[in-house]
MIGU-909036 format. One record per residue (C-alpha): residue in one letter; x, y, z. Coordinates in steps of 0.02 Angstrom, whole numbers, plus 50000, padded with zeros to 5 digits. Layout:
# residues N
type	x	y	z
A	X	Y	Z
...
***
This chain:
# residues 651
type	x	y	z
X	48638	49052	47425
X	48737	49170	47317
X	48798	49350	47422
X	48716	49507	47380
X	48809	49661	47422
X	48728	49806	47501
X	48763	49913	47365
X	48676	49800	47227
X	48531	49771	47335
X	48508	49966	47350
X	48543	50004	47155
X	48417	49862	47111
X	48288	49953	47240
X	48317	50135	47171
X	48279	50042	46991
X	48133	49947	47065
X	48042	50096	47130
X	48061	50174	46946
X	47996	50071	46857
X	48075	49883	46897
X	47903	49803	46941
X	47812	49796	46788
X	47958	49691	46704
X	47968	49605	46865
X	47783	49516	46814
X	47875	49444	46663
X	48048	49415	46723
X	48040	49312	46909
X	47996	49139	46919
X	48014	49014	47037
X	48118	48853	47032
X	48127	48753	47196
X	48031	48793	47380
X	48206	48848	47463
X	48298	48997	47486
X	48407	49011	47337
X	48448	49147	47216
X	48342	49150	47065
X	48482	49199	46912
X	48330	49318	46827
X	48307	49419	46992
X	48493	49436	47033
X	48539	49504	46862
X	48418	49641	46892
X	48476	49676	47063
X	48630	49697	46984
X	48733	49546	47022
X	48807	49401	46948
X	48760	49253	47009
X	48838	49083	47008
X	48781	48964	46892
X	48620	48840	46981
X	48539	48689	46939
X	48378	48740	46858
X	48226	48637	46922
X	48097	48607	46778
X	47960	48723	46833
X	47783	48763	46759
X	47754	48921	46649
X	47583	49046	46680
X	47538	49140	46498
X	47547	49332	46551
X	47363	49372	46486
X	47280	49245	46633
X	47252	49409	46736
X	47106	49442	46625
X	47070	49245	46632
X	47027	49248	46814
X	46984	49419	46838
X	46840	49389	46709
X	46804	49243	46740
X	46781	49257	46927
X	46664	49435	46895
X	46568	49343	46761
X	46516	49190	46881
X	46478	49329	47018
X	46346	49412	46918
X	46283	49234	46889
X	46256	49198	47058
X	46196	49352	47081
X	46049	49331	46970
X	46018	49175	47038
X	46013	49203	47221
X	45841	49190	47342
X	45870	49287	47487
X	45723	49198	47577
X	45824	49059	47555
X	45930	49130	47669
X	45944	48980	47839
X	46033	48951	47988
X	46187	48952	47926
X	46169	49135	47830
X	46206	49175	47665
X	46313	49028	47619
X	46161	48930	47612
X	46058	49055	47476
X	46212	49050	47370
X	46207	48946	47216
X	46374	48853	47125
X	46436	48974	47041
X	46445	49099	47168
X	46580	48983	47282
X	46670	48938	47066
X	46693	49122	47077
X	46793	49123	47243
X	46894	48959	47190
X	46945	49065	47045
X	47005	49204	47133
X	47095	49080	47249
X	47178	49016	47086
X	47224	49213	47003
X	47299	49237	47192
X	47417	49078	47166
X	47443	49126	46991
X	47514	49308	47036
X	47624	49233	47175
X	47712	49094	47067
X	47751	49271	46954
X	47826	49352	47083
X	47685	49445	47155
X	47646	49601	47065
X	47554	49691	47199
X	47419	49776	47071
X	47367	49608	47024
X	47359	49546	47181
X	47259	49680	47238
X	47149	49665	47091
X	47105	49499	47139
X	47064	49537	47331
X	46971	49687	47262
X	46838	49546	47175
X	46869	49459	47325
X	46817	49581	47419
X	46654	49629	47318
X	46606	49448	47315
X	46574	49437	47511
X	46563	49586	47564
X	46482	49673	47414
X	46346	49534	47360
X	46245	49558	47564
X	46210	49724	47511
X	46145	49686	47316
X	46061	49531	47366
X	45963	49600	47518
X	45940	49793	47443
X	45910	49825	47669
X	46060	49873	47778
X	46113	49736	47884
X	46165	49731	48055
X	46041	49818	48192
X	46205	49934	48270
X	46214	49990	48111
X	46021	50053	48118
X	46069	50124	48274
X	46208	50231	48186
X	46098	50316	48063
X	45979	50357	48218
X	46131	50443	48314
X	46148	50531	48130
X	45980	50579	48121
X	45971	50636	48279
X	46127	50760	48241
X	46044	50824	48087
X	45902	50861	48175
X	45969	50962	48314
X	46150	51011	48236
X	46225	50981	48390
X	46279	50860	48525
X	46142	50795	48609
X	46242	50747	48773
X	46054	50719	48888
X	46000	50603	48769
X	45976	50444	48878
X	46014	50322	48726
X	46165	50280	48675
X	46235	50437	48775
X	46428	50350	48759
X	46404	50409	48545
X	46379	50571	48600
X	46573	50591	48723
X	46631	50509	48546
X	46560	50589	48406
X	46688	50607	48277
X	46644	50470	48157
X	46451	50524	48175
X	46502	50694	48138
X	46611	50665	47999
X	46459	50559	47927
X	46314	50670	47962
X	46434	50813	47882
X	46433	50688	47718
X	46259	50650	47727
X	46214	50840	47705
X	46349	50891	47585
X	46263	50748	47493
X	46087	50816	47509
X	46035	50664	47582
X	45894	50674	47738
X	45960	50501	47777
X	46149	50399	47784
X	46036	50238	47734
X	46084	50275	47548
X	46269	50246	47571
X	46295	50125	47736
X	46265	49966	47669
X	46421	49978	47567
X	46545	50036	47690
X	46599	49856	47735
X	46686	49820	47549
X	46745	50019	47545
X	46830	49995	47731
X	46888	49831	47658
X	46965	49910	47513
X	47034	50053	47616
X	47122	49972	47728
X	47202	49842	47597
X	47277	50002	47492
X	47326	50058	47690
X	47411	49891	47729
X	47515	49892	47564
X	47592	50045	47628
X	47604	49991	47834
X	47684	49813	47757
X	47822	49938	47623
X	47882	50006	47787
X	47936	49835	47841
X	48003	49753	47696
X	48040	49795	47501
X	47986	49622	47456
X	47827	49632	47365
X	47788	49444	47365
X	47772	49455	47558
X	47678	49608	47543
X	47547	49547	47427
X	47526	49388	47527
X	47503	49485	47699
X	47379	49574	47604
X	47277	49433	47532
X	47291	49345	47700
X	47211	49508	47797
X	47075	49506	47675
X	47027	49298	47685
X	47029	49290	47896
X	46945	49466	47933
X	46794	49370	47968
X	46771	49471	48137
X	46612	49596	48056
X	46704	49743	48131
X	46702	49844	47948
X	46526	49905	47955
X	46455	50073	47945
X	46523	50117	48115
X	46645	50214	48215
X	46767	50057	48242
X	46782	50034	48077
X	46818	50213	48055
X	46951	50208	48184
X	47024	50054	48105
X	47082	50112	47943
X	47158	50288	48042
X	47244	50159	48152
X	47308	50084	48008
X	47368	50269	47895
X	47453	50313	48082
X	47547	50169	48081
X	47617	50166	47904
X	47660	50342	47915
X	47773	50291	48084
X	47852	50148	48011
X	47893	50235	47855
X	47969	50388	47926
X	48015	50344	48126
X	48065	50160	48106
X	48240	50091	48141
X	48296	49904	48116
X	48264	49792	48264
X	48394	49716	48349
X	48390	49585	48482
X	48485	49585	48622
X	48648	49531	48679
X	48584	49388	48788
X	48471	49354	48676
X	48609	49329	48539
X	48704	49207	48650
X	48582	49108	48705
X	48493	49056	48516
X	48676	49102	48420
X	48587	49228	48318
X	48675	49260	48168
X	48638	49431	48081
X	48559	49416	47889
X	48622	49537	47770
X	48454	49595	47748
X	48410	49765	47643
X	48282	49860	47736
X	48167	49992	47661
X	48258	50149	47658
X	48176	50292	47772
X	48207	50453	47694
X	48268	50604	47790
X	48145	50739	47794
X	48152	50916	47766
X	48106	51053	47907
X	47921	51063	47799
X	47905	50896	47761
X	47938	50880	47955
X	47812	51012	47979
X	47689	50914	47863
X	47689	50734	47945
X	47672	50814	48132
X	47546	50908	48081
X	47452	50746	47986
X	47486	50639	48130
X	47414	50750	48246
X	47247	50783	48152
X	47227	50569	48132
X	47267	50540	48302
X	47144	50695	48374
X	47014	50599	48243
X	47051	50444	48319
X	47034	50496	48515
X	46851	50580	48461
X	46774	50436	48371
X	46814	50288	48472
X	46829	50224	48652
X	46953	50063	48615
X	47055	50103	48458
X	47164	50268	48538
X	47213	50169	48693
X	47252	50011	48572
X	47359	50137	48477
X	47443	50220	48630
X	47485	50043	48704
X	47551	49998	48510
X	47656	50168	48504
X	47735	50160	48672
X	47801	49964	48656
X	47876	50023	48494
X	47947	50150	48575
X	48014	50071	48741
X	48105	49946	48611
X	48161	50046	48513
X	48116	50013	48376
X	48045	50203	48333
X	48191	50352	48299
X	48078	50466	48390
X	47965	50456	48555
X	47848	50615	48519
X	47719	50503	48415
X	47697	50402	48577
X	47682	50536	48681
X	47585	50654	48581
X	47442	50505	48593
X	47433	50474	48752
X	47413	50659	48785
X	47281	50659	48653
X	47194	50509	48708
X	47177	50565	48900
X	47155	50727	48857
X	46989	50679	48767
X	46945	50548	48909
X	46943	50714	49038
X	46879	50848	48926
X	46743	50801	48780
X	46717	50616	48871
X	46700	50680	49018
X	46526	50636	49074
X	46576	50457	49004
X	46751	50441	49110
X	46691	50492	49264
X	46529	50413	49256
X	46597	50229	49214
X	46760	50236	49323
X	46733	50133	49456
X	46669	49998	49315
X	46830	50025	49201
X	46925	49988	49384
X	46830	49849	49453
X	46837	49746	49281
X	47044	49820	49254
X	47172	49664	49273
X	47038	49535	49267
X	47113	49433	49128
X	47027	49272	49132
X	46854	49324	49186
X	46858	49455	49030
X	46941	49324	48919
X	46796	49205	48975
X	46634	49332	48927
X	46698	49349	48781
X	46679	49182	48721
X	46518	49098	48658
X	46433	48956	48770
X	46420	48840	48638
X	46310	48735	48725
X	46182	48869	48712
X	46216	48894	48546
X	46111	48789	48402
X	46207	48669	48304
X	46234	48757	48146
X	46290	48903	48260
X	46409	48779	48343
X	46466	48760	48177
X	46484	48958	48155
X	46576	48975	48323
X	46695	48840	48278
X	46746	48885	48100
X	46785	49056	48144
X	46896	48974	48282
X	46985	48866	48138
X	47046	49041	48043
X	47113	49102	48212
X	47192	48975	48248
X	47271	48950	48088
X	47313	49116	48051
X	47416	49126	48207
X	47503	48944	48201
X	47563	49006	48026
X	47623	49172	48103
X	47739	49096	48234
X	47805	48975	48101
X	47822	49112	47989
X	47929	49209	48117
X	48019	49064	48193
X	48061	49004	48015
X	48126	49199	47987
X	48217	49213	48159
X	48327	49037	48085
X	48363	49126	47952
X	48442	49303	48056
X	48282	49416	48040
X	48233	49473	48201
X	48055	49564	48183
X	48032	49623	48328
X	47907	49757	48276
X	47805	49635	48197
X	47785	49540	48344
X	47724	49690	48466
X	47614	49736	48325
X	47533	49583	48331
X	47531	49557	48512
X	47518	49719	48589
X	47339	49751	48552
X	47295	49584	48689
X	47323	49734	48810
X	47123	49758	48801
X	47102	49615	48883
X	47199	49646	49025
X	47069	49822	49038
X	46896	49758	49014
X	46765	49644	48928
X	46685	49783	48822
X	46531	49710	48829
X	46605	49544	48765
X	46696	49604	48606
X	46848	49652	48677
X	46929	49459	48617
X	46854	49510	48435
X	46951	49685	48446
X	47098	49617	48503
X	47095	49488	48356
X	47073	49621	48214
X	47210	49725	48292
X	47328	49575	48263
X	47284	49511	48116
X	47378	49612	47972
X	47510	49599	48061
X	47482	49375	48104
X	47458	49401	47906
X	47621	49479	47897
X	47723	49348	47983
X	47637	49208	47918
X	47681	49257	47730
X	47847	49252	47811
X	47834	49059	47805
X	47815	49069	47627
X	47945	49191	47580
X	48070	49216	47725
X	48204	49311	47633
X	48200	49426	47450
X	48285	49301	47373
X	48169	49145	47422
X	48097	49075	47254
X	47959	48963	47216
X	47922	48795	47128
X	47757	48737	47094
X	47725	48673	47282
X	47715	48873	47348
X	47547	48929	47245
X	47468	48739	47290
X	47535	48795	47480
X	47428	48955	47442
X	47300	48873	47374
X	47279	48746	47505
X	47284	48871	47638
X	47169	49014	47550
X	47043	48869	47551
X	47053	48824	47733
X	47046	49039	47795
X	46915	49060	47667
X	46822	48892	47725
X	46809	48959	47879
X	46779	49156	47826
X	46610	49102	47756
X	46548	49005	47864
X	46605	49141	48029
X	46596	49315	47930
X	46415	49252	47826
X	46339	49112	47956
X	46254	49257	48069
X	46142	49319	47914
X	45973	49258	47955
X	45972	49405	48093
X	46099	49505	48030
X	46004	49554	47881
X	45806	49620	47892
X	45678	49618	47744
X	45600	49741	47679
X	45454	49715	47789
X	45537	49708	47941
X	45603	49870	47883
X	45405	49925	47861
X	45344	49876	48027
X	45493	49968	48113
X	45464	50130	47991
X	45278	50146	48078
X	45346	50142	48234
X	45512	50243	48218
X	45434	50377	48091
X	45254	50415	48173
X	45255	50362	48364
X	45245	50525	48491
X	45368	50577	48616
X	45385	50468	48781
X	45350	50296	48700
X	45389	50135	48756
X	45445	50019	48647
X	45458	49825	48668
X	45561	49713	48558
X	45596	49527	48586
X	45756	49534	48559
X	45889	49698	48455
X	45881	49617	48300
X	45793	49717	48189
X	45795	49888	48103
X	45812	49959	48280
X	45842	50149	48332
X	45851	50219	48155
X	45759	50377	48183
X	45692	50494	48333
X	45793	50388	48448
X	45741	50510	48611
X	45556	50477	48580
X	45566	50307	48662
X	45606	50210	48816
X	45678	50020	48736
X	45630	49874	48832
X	45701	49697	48758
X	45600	49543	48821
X	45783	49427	48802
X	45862	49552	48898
X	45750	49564	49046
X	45804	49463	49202
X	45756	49272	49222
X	45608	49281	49312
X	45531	49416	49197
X	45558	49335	49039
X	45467	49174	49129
X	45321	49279	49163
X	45288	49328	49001
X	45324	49140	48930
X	45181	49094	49063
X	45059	49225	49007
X	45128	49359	48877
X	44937	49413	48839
X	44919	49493	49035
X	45111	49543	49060
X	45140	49618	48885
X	44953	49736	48890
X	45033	49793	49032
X	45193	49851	49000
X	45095	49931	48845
X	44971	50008	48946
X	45089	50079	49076
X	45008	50251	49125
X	45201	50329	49111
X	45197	50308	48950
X	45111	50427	48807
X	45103	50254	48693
X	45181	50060	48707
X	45227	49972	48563
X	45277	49766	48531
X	45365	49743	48390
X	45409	49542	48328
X	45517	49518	48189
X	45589	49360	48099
X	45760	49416	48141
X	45721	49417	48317
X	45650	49232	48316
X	45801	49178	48231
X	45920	49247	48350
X	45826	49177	48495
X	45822	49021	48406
X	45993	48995	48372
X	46087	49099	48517
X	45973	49024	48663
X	45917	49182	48720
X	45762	49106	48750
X	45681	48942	48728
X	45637	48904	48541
X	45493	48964	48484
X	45466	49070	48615
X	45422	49235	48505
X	45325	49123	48367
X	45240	49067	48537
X	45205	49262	48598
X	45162	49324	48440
X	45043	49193	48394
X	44954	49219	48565
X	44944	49421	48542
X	44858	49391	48368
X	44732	49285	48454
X	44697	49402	48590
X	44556	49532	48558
X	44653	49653	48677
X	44787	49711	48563
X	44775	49828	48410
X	44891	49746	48250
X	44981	49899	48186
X	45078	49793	48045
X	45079	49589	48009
X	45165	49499	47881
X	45244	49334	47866
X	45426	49440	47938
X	45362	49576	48074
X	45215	49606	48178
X	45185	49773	48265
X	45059	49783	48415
X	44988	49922	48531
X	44846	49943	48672
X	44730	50065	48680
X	44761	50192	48808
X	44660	50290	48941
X	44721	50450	48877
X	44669	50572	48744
X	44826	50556	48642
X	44858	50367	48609
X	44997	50421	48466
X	44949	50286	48291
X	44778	50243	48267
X	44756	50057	48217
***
């Protein structure tokens, strides 16, 4: 490998950053898989290089962005025409999706491999994962024309319920934790007014591709803090996008709290960050040898541009600390490793959010913190017992969900076999990333605190991942001056297919619950919409349009949820049990409601014995002693008369 002065490297990034990367596209190509220096990039960093063996390498015509891009849009609205989402079986969407809807993603795969082998012009890149990211995360919400998920339901009741009052709601006995973190649910109800909207249904099925989109542009700039080599950056990118399979980038506050986690961290690393360096004893024992590396340059500041990024860090990390439980202590654990290694120029950051973060916890979550403590203590430290919950039983699970469980295993594991490789093969070379690695492994802190209701291993997995996507396109470009032959995009290729594989089967395979027709949607409406104050409502199991409006009228009991021996008594005789639940005198009006979503869930989780609501349901509709609000071949609503005056919907 030829030597590259500092001084060249930092006149070839000053010309880069004006204007370098468009003739980049045209100018790098790639000759052998090993770190040499290509002639074509050295002579625009400004160096000479010595004269190399040229490898006979394969050419890409510059107009195939528009090949791929069109093509892969065009076979997208195909599919998109040709879709049945009754088709729609146990293993999701995947299974309603013709040919050309999985030629589309092969294509992209293809424009992906294409932009790397031309050194990786990050626009093109990201146009790519944009159609990417509209082809899965994008076609649920066209296809099904109903939001999916039932939390998210539950978010646009927590909305409704603050545009009704226009105010905290802190006694409301569901879902009271929203209420200690409102921030997200204000910042949405604020846009669902300024938008004259009575509802947030219009816009929340499409905030999984816009998070996805948002926190790609966000990662571009969290990955230019770490290196100036775009290849790498583009790849980290593209990697994030294909093993996010995790569901996390819903309308919700998580989500939310995601992409600020993400704009807090690339404003750190671009402005606080110093170059890692490993220790002394650490140098001895491996003979680490120092890479002349060029790092991104982090400019000094003036007093107001000080004044500025204090001021913007504060307001993200207060937004952060308001909105969600998990994410600000995820953040202060993130900040503080950084710091202790020193990897950050300046400790306030760290501090300033753990201030913020318990501040929050013994002020506006008050009720919450104190409420819940000696639960946070009794489950704090338990690492294998939360690590444990928060894995499926597979043997409960139904085959095809077997199948579900286990591919979204494959990208996990994957994703983080390539990231130690990809840091081991860097740490050969003299590139110590330290910061890398307690980005990616810092956030497995949340284990050590809690279950959170079983998602705490699927948190702790989104956390990591850019970063896992970071060091793993390490393995394919380990230095600046690493260039490509034709075996790097077929590398790409190869592993796109195996993360993307398992993204559709993991991310897509939960659909036949996840998503709700319109009828299901119907049913729930008569309930939600008309039902008086101091209901009861009875579900089989939380999947379905659930919560969605006048949340505090109703006291929620879920059949799957109930203990053992309760769920067996209704099994044995649902006609007696369930009229009187219904009928409970407490109670101004009881309400069933049986959707398909609900069967398939039992079905395929083992909530319940198969067929157990087709069972119930079919028994209730033979019974003369319930009233059928709503039937269709998707939902069934029932109530019981009652011995008051007021019995709330007449049948």
């Amino acid at each position: 490998m030829t030597a590259v002065n500092t001084t060249s490297e930092a006149t070839a990034e000053t010309a880069a950053e004006t204007g370098a990367e468009t003739a980049a596209e045209a100018t790098v190509a790639s000759v052998i898989d090993h770190e040499i220096d290509d002639p074509r990039e050295s002579a625009i960093d400004g160096v000479q290089p010595a004269p190399a063996t040229r490898a006979r390498r394969f050419s890409v015509p510059a107009w195939w962005p528009f090949i791929t891009l069109g093509s892969a849009v065009a076979l997208w609205v195909v599919s998109i025409l040709q879709v049945d989402a009754n088709k729609v079986g146990e293993l999701g969407l995947i299974s309603a999706m013709p040919p050309t809807y999985f030629a589309a993603i092969a294509v992209v795969i293809l424009g992906v491999a294409f932009a790397i082998h031309r050194g990786a012009r990050i626009p093109v890149v990201l146009a790519h994962a944009t159609v990417f990211v509209l082809l899965v995360h994008a076609t649920p919400e066209i296809v099904y024309g109903t939001l999916r998920y039932s939390w998210a339901w539950k978010h646009i009741g927590i909305i409704d319920l603050m545009q009704r009052r226009h105010m905290l709601v802190p006694g409301t006995p569901v879902l009271p934790i929203y209420q200690d973190w409102p921030g997200f649910f204000a910042a949405a109800t604020t846009l669902t007014e300024a938008g004259g909207l009575r509802s947030a249904l219009p816009f929340a099925g499409w905030a999984p591709p816009v998070f996805e989109l948002l926190e790609a542009a966000a990662l571009v700039v969290v990955f230019r803090g770490l290196t100036d080599d775009r290849r790498r950056i583009a790849l980290a990118v593209w990697f994030f996008l294909i093993a996010n399979w995790v569901g996390q980038d819903y309308f919700a506050p998580q989500a939310f709290d995601f992409f600020l986690y993400l704009v807090v961290l690339a404003i750190v690393l671009r402005w606080y960050r110093r170059r890692a360096e490993p220790p002394k004893w650490l140098r001895r024992a491996l003979r680490f040898k120092d890479a002349e590396v060029h790092e991104p340059f982090a400019p000094d500041l003036s007093a107001s541009q000080k004044r500025t990024t204090v001021f913007v860090l504060l307001a993200l990390m207060a937004a952060i600390a308001t909105s969600h439980p998990l994410t600000p202590l995820v953040l202060t654990a993130v900040l503080w490793g950084l710091s202790v290694c020193r990897v950050l120029k300046r400790r306030w950051p760290a501090i300033a959010m753990i201030v913020v973060t318990f501040g929050w916890l013994v002020t506006g979550a008050q009720a919450y913190t104190f409420g819940n403590f000696s639960a946070m203590l009794s489950g704090f430290g338990q690492l294998g017992s939360n690590v444990n919950s928060n894995l499926a039983n597979l043997g409960a699970l139904s085959k095809s969900q077997q199948l579900v469980a286990n591919m979204g295993r494959l990208v996990v594991v994957s994703i983080l076999l390539l990231a130690v490789a990809g840091f081991l093969r860097r740490f050969r070379r003299g590139h110590f990333d330290l910061e890398v690695a307690l980005l990616c492994f810092a956030p497995a802190a949340i284990l050590a605190g809690g279950s959170y209701g079983g998602e705490a291993i699927f948190r702790v997995y989104l956390f990591a991942l850019p970063f896992a996507a970071f060091m793993a396109a390490g393995w394919f470009f380990t230095t600046k001056q690493t260039i490509t032959s034709w075996r790097t995009p077929v590398a790409v290729v190869a592993v796109s297919g195996v993360l993307i594989g398992g993204f559709l089967f993991a991310y897509l395979g939960k659909e036949a619950w996840s998503r709700f027709t319109t009828g299901e949607v119907r049913a729930a409406s008569i309930v939600f919409d008309h039902a008086p104050r101091n209901s009861l409502l009875v579900d089989g199991t939380l999947s379905y349009p659930t919560q969605f409006a006048n949340v505090e009228r109703f006291t929620y009991t879920t059949i799957g949820n109930e203990p053992p021996q309760s769920v067996k008594q209704v099994l044995r005789d649902p006609v007696t049990v369930l009229h009187s639940w219904l009928a409970d005198t407490r109670y101004a009006q009881g309400y069933l409601i049986i959707t398909q979503s609900q069967k398939n869930e039992a079905n395929a989780t083992g909530l319940m014995p198969r067929g157990s609501l087709d069972r119930i349901e079919h028994t209730l509709l033979a019974s003369h002693q319930f009233h059928v609000l709503y039937h269709d071949r998707n939902a069934t609503v029932f109530t019981v008369d009652r011995p008051t005056a007021n019995s709330g919907l007449t049948p």
